[in-house]
TIKEDO-413632 format. One record per atom (N, C-alpha, C, O): residue in three letters; chain; atom name; z, x, y. Coordinates in nm, 2 decimals, padded with zeros to 4 digits, m for minus. Each point is the difference from the previous one (the first is absolute). Layout:
['ALA', 'A', 'CA', [Z, X, Y]]
...
END
This chain:
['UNK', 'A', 'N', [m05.61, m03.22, 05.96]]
['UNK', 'A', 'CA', [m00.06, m00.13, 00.03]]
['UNK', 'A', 'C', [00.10, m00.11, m00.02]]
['UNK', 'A', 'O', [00.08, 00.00, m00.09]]
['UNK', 'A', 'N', [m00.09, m00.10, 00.18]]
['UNK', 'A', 'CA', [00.11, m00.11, 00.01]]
['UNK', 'A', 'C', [m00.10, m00.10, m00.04]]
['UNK', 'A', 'O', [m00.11, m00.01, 00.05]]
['UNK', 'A', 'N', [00.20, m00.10, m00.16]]
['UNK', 'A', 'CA', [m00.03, m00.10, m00.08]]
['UNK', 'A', 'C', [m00.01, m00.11, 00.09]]
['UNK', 'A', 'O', [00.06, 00.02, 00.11]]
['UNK', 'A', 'N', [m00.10, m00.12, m00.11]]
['UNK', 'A', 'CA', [00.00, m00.11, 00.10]]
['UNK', 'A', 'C', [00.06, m00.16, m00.10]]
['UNK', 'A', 'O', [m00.03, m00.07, m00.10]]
['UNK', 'A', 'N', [00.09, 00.08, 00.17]]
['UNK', 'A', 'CA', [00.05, m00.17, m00.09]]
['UNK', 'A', 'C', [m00.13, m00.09, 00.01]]
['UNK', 'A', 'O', [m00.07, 00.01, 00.10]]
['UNK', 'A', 'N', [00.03, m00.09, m00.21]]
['UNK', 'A', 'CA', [m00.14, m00.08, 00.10]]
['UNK', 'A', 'C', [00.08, m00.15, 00.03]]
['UNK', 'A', 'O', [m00.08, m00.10, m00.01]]
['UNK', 'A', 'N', [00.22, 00.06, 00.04]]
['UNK', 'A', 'CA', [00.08, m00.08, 00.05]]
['UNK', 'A', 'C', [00.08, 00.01, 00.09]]
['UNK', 'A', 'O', [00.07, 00.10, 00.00]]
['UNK', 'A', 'N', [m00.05, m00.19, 00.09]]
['UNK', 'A', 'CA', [00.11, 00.04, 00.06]]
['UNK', 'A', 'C', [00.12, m00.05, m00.04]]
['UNK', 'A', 'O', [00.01, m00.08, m00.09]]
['UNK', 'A', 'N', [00.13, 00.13, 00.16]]
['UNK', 'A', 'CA', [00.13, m00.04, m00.09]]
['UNK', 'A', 'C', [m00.03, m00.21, 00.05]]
['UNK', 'A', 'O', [m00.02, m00.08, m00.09]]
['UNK', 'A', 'N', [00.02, 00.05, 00.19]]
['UNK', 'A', 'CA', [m00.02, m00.14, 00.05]]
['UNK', 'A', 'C', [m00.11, m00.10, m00.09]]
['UNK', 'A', 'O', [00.01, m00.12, 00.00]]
['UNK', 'A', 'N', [m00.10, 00.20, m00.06]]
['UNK', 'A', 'CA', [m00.08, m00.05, m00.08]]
['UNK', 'A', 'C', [00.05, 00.00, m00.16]]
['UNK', 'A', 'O', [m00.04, m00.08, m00.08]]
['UNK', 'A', 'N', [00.14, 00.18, 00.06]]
['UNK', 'A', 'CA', [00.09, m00.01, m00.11]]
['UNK', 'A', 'C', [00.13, m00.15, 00.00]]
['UNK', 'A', 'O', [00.06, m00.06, m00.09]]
['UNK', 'A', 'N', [m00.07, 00.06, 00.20]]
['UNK', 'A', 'CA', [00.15, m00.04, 00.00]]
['UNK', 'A', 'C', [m00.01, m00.15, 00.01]]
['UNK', 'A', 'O', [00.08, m00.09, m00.03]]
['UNK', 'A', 'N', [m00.22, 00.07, 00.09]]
['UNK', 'A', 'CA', [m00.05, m00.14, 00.03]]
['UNK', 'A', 'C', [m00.07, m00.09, m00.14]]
['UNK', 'A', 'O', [m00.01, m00.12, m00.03]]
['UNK', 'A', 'N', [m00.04, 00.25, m00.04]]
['UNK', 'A', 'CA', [m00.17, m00.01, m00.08]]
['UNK', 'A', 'C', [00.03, 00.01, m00.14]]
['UNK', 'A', 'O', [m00.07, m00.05, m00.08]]
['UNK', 'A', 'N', [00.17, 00.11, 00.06]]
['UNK', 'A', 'CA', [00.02, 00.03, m00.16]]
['UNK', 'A', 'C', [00.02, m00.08, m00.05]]
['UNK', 'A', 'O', [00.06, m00.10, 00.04]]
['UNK', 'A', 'N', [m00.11, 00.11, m00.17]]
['UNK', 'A', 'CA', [00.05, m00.07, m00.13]]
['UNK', 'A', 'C', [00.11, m00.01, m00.01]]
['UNK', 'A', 'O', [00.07, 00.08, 00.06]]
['UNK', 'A', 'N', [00.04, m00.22, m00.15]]
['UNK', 'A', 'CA', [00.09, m00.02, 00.01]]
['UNK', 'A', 'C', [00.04, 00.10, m00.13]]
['UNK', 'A', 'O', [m00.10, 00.01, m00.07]]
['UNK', 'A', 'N', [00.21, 00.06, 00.01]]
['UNK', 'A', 'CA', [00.09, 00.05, m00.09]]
['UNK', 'A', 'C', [m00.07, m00.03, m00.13]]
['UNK', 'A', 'O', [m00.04, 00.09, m00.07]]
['UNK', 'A', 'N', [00.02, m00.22, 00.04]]
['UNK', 'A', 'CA', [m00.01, m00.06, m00.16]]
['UNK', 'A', 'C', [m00.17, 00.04, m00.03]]
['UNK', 'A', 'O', [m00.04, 00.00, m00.12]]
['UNK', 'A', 'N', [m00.08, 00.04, 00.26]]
['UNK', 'A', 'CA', [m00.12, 00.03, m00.03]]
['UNK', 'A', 'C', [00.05, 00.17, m00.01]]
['UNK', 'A', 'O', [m00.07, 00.06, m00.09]]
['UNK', 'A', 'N', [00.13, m00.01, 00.13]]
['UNK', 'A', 'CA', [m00.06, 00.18, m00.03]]
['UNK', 'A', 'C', [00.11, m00.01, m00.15]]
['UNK', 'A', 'O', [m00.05, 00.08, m00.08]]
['UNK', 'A', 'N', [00.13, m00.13, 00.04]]
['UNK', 'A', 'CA', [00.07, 00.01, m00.12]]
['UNK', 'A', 'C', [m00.11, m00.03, m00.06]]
['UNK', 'A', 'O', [m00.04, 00.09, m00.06]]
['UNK', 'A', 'N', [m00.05, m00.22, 00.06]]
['UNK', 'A', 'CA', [m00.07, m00.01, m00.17]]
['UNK', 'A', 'C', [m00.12, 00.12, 00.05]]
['UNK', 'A', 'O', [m00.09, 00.00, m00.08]]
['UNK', 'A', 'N', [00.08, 00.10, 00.19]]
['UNK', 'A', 'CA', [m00.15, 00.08, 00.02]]
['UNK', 'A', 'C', [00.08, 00.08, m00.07]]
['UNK', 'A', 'O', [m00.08, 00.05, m00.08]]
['UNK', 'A', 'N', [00.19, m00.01, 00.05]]
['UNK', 'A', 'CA', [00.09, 00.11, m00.05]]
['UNK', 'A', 'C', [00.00, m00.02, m00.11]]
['UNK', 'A', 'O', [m00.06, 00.09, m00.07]]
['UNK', 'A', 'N', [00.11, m00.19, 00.01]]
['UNK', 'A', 'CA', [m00.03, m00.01, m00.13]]
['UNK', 'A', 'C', [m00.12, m00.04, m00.10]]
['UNK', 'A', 'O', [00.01, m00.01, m00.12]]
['UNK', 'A', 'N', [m00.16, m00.01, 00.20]]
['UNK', 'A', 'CA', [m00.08, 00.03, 00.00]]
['UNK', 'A', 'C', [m00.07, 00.15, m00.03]]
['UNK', 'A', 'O', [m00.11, 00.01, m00.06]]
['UNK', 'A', 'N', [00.16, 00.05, 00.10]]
['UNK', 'A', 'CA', [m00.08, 00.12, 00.08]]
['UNK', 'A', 'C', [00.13, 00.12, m00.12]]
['UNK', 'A', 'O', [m00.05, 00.09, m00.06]]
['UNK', 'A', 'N', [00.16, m00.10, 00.05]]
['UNK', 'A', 'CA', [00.12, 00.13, 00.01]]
['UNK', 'A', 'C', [00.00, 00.01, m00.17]]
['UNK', 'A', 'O', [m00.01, m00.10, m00.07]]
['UNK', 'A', 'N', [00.01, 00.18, 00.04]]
['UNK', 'A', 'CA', [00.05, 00.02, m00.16]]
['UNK', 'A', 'C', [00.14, 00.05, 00.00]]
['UNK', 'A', 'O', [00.00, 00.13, 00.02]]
['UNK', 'A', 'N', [00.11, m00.17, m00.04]]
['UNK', 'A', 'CA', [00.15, 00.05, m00.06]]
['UNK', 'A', 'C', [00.01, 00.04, m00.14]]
['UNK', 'A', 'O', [00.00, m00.08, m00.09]]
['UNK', 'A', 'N', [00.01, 00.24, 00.07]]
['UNK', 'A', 'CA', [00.01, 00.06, m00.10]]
['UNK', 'A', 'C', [00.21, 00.03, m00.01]]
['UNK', 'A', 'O', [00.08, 00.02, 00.08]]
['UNK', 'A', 'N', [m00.08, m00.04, m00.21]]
['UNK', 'A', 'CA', [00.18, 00.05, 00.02]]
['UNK', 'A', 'C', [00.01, 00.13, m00.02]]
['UNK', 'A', 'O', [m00.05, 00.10, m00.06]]
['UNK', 'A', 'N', [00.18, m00.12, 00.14]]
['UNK', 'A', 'CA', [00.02, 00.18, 00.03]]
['UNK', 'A', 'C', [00.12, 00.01, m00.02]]
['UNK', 'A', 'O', [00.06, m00.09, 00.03]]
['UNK', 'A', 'N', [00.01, 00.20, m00.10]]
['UNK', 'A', 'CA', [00.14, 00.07, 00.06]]
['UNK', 'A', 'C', [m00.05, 00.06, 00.12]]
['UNK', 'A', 'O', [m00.10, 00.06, 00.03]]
['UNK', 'A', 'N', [00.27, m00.11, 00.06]]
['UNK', 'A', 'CA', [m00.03, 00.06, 00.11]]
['UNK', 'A', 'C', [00.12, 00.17, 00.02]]
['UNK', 'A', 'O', [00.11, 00.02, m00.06]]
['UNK', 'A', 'N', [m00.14, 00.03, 00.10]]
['UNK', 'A', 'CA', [00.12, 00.13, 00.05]]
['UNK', 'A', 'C', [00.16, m00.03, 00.02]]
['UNK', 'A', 'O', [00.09, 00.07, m00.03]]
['UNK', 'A', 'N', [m00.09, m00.17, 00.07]]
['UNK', 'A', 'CA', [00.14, m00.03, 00.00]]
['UNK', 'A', 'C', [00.07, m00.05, m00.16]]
['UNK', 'A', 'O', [00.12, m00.03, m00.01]]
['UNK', 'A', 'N', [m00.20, 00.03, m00.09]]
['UNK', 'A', 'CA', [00.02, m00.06, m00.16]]
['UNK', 'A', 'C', [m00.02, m00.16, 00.01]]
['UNK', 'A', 'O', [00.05, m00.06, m00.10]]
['UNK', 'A', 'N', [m00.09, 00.00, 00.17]]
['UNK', 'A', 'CA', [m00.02, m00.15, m00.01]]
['UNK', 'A', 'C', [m00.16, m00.05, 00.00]]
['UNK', 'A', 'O', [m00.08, 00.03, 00.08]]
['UNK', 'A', 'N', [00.07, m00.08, m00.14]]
['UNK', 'A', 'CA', [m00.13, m00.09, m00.06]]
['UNK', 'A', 'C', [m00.08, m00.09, 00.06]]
['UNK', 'A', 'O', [00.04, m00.05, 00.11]]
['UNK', 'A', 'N', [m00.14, 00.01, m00.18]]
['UNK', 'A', 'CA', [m00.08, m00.12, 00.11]]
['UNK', 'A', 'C', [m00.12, 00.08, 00.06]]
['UNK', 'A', 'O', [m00.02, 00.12, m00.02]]
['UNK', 'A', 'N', [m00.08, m00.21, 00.11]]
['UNK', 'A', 'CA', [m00.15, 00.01, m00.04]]
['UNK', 'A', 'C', [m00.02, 00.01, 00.21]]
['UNK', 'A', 'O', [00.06, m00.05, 00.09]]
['UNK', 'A', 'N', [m00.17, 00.12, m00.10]]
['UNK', 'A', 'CA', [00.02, 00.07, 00.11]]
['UNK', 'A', 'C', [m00.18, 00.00, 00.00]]
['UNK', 'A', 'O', [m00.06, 00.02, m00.11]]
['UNK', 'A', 'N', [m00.01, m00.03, 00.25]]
['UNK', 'A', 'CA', [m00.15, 00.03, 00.01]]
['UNK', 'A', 'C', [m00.02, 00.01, 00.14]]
['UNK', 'A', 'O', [00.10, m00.03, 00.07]]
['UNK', 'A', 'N', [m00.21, 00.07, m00.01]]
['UNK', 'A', 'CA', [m00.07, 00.05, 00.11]]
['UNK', 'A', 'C', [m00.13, m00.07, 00.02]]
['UNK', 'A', 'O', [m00.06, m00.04, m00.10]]
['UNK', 'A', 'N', [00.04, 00.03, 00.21]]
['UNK', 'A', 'CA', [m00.17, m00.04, 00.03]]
['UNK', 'A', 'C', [m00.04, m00.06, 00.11]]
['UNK', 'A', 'O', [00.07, 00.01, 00.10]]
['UNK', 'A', 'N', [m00.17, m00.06, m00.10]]
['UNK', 'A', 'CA', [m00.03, m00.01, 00.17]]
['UNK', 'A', 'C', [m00.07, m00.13, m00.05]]
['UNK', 'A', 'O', [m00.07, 00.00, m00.11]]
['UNK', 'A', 'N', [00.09, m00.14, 00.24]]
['UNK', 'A', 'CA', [m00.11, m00.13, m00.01]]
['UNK', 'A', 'C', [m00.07, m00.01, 00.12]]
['UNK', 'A', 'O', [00.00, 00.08, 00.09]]
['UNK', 'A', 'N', [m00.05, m00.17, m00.09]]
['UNK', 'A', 'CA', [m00.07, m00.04, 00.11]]
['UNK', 'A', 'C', [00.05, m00.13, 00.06]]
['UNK', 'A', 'O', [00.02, m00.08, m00.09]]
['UNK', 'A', 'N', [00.02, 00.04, 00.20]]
['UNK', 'A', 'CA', [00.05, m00.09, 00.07]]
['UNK', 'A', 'C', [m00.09, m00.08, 00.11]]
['UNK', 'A', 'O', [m00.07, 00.06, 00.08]]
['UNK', 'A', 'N', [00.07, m00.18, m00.10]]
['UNK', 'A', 'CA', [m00.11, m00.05, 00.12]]
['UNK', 'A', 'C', [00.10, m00.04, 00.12]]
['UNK', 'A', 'O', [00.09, m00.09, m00.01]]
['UNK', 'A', 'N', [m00.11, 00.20, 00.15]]
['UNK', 'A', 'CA', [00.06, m00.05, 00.11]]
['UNK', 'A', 'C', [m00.09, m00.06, 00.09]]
['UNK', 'A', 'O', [m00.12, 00.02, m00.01]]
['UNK', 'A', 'N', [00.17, m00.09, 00.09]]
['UNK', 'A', 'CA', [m00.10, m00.02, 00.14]]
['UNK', 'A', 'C', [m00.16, 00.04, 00.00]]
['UNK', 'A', 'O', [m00.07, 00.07, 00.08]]
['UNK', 'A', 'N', [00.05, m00.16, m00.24]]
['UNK', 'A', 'CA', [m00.17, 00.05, m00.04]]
['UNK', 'A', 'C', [m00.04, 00.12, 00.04]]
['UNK', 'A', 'O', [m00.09, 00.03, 00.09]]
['UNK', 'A', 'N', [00.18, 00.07, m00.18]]
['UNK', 'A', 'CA', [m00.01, 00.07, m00.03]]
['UNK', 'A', 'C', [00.08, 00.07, m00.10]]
['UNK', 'A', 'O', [00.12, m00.02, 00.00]]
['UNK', 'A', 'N', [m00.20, 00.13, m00.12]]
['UNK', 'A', 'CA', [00.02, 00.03, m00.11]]
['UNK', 'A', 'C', [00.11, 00.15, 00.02]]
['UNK', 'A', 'O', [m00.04, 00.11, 00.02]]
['UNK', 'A', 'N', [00.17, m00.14, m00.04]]
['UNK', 'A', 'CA', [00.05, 00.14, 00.00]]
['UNK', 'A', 'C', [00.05, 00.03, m00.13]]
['UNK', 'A', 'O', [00.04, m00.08, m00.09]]
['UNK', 'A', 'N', [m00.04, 00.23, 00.10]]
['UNK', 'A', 'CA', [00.12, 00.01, m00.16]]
['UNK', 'A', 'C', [00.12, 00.02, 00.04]]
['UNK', 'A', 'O', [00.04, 00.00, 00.11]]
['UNK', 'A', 'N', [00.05, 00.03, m00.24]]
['UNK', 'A', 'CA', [00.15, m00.05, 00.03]]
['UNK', 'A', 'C', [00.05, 00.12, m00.14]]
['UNK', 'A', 'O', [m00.06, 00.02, m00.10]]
['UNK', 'A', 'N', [00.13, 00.02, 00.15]]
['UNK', 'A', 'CA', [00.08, 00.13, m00.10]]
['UNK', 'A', 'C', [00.12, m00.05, m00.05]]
['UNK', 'A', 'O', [00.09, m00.03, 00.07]]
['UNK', 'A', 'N', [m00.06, 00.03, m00.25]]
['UNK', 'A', 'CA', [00.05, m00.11, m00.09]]
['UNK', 'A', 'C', [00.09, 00.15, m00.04]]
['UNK', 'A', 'O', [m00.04, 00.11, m00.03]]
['UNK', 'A', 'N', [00.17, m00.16, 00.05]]
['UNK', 'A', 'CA', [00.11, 00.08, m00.11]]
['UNK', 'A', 'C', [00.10, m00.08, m00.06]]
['UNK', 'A', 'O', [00.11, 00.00, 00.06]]
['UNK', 'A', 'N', [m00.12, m00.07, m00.17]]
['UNK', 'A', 'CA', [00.07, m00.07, m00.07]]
['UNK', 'A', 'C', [00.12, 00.09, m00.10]]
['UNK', 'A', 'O', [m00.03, 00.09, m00.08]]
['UNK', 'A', 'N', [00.18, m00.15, 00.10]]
['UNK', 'A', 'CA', [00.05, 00.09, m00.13]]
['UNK', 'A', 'C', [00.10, m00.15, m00.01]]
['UNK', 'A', 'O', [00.04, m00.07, 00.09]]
['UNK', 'A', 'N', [m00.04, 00.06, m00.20]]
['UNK', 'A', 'CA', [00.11, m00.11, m00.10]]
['UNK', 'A', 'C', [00.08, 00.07, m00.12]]
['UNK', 'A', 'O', [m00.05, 00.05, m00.10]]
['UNK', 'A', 'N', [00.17, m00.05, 00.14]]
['UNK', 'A', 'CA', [00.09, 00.11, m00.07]]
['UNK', 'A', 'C', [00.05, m00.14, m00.03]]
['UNK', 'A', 'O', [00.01, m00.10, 00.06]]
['UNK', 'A', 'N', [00.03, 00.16, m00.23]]
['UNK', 'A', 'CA', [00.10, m00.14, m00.09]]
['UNK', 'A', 'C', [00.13, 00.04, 00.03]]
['UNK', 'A', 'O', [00.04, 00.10, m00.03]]
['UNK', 'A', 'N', [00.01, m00.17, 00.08]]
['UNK', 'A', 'CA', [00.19, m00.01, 00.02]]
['UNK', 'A', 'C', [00.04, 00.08, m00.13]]
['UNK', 'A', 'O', [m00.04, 00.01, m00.11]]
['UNK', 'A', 'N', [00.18, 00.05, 00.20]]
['UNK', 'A', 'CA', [00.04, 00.06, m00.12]]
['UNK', 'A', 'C', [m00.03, 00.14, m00.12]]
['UNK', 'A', 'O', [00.07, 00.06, m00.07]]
['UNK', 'A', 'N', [m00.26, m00.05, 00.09]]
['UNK', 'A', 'CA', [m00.03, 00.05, m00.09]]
['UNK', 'A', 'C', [00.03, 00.12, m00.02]]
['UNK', 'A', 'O', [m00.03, 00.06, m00.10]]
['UNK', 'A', 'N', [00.10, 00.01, 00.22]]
['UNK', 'A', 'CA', [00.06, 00.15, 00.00]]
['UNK', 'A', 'C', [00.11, m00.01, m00.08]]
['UNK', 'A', 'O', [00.01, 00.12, m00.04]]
['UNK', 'A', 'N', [00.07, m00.18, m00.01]]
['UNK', 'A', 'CA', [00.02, m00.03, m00.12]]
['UNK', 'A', 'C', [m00.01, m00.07, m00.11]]
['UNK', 'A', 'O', [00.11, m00.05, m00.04]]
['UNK', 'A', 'N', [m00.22, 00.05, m00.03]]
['UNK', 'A', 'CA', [m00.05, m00.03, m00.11]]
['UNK', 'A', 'C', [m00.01, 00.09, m00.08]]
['UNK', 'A', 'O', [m00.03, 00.11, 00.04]]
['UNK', 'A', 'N', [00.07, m00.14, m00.22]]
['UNK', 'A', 'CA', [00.00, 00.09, m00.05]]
['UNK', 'A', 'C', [m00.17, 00.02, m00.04]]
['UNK', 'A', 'O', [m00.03, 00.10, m00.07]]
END
């Protein structure tokens, strides 16, 4: 079964929210837990999904956040 966008890209591109509204839905919405990551470097990393108002209409939006601290692959 095929998913149906309920937007189109022209309705994206015209309609969306500017940057600084899905950042505060993000940080609204996202919990950042800190992680070591596989490579030995540090910093806080989360997953999740918002909801976005386009072209009056409600879509969700799939969130992967990772903020690695400089440097931290070497930290003692």
């Amino acid at each position: 079964m095929t998913r149906r966008c309920p937007i189109t890209r022209h309705e994206f591109h015209e309609r969306s929210p500017d940057a600084e509204q899905v950042m505060t839905a993000i940080s609204e919405s996202l919990l950042l837990k800190r992680k070591e990551f596989s490579t030995g470097s540090f910093g806080y990393a989360g997953t999740g999904k918002i909801e976005v108002l386009v072209a009056d209409t409600l879509v969700q939006c799939q969130v992967s956040v990772v903020a690695t601290v400089v440097d931290s692959k070497h930290a003692e």
